[in-house]
VOMIFI-843385 format. One line per 8 residues: number of its first residue (from 0); their letters; for each residue x, y, z of N, C-alpha, C. Coordinates in steps of 0.2 Angstrom, whole numbers. Each point is the difference from the previous one (the first is absolute). Layout:
NUM	a	X:Y:Z:X:Y:Z:X:Y:Z ~ ...
This chain:
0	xxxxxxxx	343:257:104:-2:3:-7:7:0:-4 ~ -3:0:-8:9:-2:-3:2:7:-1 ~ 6:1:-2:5:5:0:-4:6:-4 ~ -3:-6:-9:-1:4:-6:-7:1:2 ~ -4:-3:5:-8:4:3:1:7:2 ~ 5:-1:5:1:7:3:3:4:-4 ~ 3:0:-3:3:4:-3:-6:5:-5 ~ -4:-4:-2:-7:1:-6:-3:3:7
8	xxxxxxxx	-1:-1:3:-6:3:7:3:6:0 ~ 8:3:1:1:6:3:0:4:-6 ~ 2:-3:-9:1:4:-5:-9:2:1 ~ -6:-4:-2:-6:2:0:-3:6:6 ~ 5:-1:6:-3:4:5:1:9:-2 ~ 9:-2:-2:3:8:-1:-3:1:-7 ~ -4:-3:-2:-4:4:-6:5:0:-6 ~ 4:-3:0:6:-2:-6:-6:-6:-7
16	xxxxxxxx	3:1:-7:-1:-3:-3:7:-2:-5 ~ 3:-5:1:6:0:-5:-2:-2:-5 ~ 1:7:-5:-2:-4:-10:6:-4:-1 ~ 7:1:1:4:-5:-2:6:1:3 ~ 3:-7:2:5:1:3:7:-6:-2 ~ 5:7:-3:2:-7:-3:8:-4:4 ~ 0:-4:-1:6:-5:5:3:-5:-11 ~ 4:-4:3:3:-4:-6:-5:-3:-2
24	xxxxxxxx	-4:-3:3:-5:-4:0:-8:2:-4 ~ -1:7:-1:-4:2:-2:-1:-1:-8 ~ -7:-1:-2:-2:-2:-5:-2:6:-4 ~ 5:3:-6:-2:7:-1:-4:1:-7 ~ -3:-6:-3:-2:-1:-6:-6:4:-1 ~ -5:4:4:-5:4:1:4:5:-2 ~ 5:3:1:5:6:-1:0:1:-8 ~ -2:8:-4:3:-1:-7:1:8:-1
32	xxxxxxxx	6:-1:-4:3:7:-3:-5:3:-6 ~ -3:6:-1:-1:3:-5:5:6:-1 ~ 2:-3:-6:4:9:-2:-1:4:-5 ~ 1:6:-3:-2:1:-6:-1:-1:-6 ~ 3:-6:0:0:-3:-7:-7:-2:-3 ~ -5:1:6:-6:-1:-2:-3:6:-4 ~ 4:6:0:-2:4:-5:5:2:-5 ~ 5:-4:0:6:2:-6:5:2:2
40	xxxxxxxx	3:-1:10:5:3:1:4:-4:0 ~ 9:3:4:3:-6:-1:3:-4:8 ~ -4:3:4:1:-1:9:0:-8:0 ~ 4:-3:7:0:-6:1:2:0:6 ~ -6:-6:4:2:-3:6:0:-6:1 ~ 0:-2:8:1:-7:0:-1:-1:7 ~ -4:-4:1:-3:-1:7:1:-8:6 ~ 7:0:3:2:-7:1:0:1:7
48	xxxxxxxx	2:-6:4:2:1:9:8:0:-2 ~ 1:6:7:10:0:0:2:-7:3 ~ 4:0:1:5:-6:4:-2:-2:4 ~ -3:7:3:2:2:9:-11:-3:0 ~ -4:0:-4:-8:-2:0:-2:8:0 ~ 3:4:-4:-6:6:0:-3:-2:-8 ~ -4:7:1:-4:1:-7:6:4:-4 ~ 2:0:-8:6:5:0:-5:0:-10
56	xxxxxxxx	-3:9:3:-2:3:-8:8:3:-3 ~ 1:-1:-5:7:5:-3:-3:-4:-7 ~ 3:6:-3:3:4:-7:2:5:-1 ~ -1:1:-9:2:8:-2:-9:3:-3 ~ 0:5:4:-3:4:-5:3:5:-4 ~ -4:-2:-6:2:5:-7:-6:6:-4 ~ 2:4:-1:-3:6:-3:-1:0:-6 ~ 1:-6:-5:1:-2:-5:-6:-3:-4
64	xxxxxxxx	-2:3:-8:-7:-2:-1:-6:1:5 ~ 0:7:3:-3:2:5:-3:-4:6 ~ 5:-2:1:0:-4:7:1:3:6 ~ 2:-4:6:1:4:6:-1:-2:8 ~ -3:-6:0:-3:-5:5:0:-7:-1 ~ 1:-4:7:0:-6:1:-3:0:5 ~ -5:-6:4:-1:-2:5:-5:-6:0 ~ -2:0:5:2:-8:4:-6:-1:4
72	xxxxxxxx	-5:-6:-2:-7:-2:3:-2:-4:3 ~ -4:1:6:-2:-7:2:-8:-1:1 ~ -2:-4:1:-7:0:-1:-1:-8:3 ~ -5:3:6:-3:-6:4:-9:-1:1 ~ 1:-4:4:-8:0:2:-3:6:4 ~ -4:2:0:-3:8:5:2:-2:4 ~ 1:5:4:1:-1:7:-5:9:4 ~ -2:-3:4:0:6:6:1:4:4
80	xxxxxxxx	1:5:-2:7:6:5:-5:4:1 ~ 1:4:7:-1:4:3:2:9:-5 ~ -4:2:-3:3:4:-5:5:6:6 ~ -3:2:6:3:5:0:7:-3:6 ~ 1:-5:-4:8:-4:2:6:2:-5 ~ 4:-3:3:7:2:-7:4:-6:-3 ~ 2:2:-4:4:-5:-8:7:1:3 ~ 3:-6:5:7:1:2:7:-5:-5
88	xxxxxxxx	3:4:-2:6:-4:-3:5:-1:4 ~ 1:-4:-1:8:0:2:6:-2:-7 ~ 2:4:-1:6:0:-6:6:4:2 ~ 3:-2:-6:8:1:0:-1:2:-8 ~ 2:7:-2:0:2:-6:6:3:-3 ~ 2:5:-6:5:1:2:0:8:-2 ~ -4:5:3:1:5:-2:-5:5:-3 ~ -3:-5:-2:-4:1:-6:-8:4:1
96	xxxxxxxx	-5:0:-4:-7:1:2:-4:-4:-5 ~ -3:-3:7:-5:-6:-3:-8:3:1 ~ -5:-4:-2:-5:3:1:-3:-8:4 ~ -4:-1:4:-4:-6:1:-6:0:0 ~ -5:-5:-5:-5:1:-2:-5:-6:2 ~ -7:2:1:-5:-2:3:-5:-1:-4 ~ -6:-4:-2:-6:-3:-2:-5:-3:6 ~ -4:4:0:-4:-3:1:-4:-5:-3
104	xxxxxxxx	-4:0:-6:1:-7:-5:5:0:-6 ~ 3:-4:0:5:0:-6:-3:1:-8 ~ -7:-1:3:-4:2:-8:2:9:-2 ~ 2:4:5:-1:5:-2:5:4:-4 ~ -2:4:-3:5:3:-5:6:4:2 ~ -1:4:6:2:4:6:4:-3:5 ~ 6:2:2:3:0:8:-1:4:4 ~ 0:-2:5:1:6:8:9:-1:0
112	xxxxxxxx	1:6:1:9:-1:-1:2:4:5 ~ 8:1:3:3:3:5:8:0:-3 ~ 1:6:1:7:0:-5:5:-2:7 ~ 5:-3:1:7:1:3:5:0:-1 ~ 5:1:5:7:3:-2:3:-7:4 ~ 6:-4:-3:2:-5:5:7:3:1 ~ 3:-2:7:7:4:1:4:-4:-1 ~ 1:-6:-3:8:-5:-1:0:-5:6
120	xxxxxxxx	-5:1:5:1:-3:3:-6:-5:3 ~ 0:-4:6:-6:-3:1:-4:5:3 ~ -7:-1:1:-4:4:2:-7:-2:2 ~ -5:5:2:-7:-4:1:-3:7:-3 ~ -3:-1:-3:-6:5:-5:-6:0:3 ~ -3:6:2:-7:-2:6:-5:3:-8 ~ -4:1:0:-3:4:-7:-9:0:4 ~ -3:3:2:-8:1:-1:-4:-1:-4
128	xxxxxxxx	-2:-8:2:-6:-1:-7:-4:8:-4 ~ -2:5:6:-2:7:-5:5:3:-3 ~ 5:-3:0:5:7:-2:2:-4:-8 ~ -6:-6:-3:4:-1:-7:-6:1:-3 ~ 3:4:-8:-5:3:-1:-1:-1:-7 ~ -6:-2:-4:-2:-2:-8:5:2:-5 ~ 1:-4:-4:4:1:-5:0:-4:-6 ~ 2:3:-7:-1:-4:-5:5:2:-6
136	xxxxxxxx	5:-4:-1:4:0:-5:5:7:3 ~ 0:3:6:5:5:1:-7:6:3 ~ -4:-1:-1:-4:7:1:-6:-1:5 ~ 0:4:6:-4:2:4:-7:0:0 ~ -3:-4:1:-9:-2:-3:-3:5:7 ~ -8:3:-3:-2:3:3:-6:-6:4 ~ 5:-2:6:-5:-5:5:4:2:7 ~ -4:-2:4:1:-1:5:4:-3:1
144	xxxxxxxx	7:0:7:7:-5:1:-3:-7:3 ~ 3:-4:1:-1:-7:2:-5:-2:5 ~ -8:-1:2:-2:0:5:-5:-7:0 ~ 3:-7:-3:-3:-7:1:3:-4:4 ~ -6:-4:0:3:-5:5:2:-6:-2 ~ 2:-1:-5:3:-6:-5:6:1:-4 ~ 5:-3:-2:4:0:-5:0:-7:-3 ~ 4:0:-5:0:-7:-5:8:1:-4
152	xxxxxxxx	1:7:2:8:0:-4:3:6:1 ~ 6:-2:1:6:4:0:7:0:-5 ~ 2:5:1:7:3:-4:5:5:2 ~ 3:-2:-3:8:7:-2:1:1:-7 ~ 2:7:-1:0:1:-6:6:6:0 ~ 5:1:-4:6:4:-1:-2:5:-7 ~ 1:6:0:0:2:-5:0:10:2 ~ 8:-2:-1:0:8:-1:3:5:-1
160	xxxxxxxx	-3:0:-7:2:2:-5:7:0:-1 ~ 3:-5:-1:8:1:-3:1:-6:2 ~ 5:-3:-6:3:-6:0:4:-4:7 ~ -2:-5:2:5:-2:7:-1:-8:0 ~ 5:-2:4:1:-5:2:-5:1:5 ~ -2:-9:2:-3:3:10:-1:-7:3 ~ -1:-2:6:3:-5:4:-7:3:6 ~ -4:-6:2:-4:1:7:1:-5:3
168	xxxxxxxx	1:-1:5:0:-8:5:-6:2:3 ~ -6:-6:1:-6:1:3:0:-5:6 ~ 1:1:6:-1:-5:5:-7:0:0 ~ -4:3:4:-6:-1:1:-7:5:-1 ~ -6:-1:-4:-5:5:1:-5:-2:6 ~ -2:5:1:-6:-2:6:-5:7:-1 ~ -6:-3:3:-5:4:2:-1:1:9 ~ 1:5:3:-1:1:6:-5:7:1
């Protein structure tokens, strides 16, 4: 059996689903920045692979022209997840607090979102499919927290409340 067989056999077995994993090699054109400039602010990012083949979100968010946000989308075909599995990261951030967010159809107006803290350093983020909960332009929707079997897109998003530089290196997301 080839190497890349077995390898697909034992991720499918432990119930892993990698949404992306990036290397030098990685095609990240599905990737795109939204920042507030969509409603008059003046935030900006930029969404490139480092040297080294991570994913790297950085800019500044600004407070400016009632701004205060930037973040970062990816949007694939559905895929099938076990809802009461979990959204695992592996990043390297610097400090800072991210939020990472969930769709289950990208048509929808709303995220399922989970706020984190990153420590400057590499890490692995476990997060409970239950434990992200509806959201929409900042504010807590009266629904139910995350309980499908499908998504179709993901995100990060930076914003809070005050002007900052900020830096994420994204090795790898998965569903386990």
């Amino acid at each position: 059996m080839s190497l890349i067989l077995s390898t697909f056999l034992l991720v499918m077995t432990m119930g892993t689903q990698i949404i992306f994993d990036f290397n030098s090699d990685s095609d990240i054109k599905g990737w795109s920045t939204v920042d507030d400039t969509v409603m008059g602010g003046r935030s900006e990012s930029d969404f490139t692979l480092s040297p080294d083949g991570y994913g790297l979100f950085e800019g500044r968010v600004s407070l400016e022209n009632n701004g205060g946000f930037s973040s970062l989308r990816y949007r694939f075909k559905k895929i099938q997840i076990d809802k009461n599995g979990s959204v695992v990261l592996k990043l390297k951030g610097d400090g800072k607090k991210y939020q990472f967010r969930i769709k289950n159809k990208s048509s929808d107006y709303y995220s399922y979102i989970y706020n984190f803290e990153t420590s400057g350093e590499w890490e692995e983020i476990r997060i409970p499919l239950s434990d992200f909960y509806p959201s929409f332009r900042g504010m807590k929707l009266e629904m139910p927290n995350f309980a499908h079997s499908e998504i179709e897109e993901i995100g990060m998003l930076i914003g809070n409340k005050k002007a900052e530089n900020f830096k994420l290196l994204i090795d790898k997301i998965e569903i386990q």
